[in-house]
N, C-alpha and C positions, 0 to 999 in steps of 0.2 A: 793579763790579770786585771780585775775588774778593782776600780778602785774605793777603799772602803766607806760606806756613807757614813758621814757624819750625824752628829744626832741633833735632831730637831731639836732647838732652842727654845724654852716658851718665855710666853711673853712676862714681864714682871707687872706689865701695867693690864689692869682687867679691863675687860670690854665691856661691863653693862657698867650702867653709870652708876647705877646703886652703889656697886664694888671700888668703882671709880674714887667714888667720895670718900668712902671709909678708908681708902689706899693714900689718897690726897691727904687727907682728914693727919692721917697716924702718921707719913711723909714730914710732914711740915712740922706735927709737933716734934718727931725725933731729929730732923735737922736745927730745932731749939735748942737741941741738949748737946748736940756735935758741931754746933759750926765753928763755936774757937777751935776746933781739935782741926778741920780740914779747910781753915782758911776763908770760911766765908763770914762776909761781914752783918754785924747786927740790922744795918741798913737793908741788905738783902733778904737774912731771915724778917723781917718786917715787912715788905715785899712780896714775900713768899706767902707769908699769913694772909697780906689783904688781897692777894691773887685768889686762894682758896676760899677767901669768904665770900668774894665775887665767883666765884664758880659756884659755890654752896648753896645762897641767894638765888641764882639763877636755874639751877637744880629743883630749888621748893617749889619756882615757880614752875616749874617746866611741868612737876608732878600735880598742882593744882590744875595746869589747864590742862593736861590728862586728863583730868577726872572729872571737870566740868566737859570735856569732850563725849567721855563716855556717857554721862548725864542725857544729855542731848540727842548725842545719837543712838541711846537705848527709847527715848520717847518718839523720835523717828521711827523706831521697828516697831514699838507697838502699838503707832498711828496706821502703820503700814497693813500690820497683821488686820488690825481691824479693817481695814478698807478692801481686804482680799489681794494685798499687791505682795504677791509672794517674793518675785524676784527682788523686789527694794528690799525688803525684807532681810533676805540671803546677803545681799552686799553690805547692808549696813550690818547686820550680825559678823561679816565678815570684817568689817574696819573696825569694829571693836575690838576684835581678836588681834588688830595689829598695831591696835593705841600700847605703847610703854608706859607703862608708870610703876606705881608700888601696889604693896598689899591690899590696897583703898579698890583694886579696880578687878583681883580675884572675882566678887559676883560677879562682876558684870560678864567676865567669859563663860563663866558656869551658866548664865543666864540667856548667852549668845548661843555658844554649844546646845543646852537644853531647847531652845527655838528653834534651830536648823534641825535637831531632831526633828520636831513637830512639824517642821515644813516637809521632811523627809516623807512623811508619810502619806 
């Protein structure tokens, strides 16, 4: 007899870092409100906060030069389109598709997609 699987566990910590942060974010405030109750000390919660603000920090940053990324390499493509260099084109409409960041950088895929159309043709 085959033995029964068990069920996939998921994960508690989210994978995009957006999610990340807000999880972090809400984490550390609610460990403010329970650490005398589970033993951990002020010192730690204090700890806790300046770790997340350096996560946080580093986060903004990480989405600014996302978006200075995409900046760039969307004038790349339509140096490219103009010059008739279709493959450069394709590739960099393709790294834009695979820059992360936040809702700042929505055009630029719509704008990526909408070119490889046009090259499509």
């Amino acid at each position: 007899m085959a033995k029964p699987k068990k069920p996939k566990e998921k994960d508690f910590i989210p994978k995009s870092d957006a999610e990340f942060d807000k999880w972090l974010r809400n984490f550390v405030e609610k460990l403010s409100t329970i650490a005398h109750k589970v033993g951990i000390t002020q010192e730690e919660v204090d700890t806790a906060k300046a770790k997340y603000l350096d996560w946080h920090e580093a986060y903004l940053q990480h989405l600014d030069a996302s978006y200075d990324l995409a900046c760039s390499t969307e004038k790349v493509v339509k140096l490219a389109f103009e010059m008739g260099k279709k493959e450069i084109c394709k590739m960099k409409c393709a790294e834009i598709l695979l820059i992360e960041g936040d809702e700042r950088l929505e055009p630029f895929y719509i704008r990526a997609h909408e070119m490889l159309k046009k090259l499509e043709k």
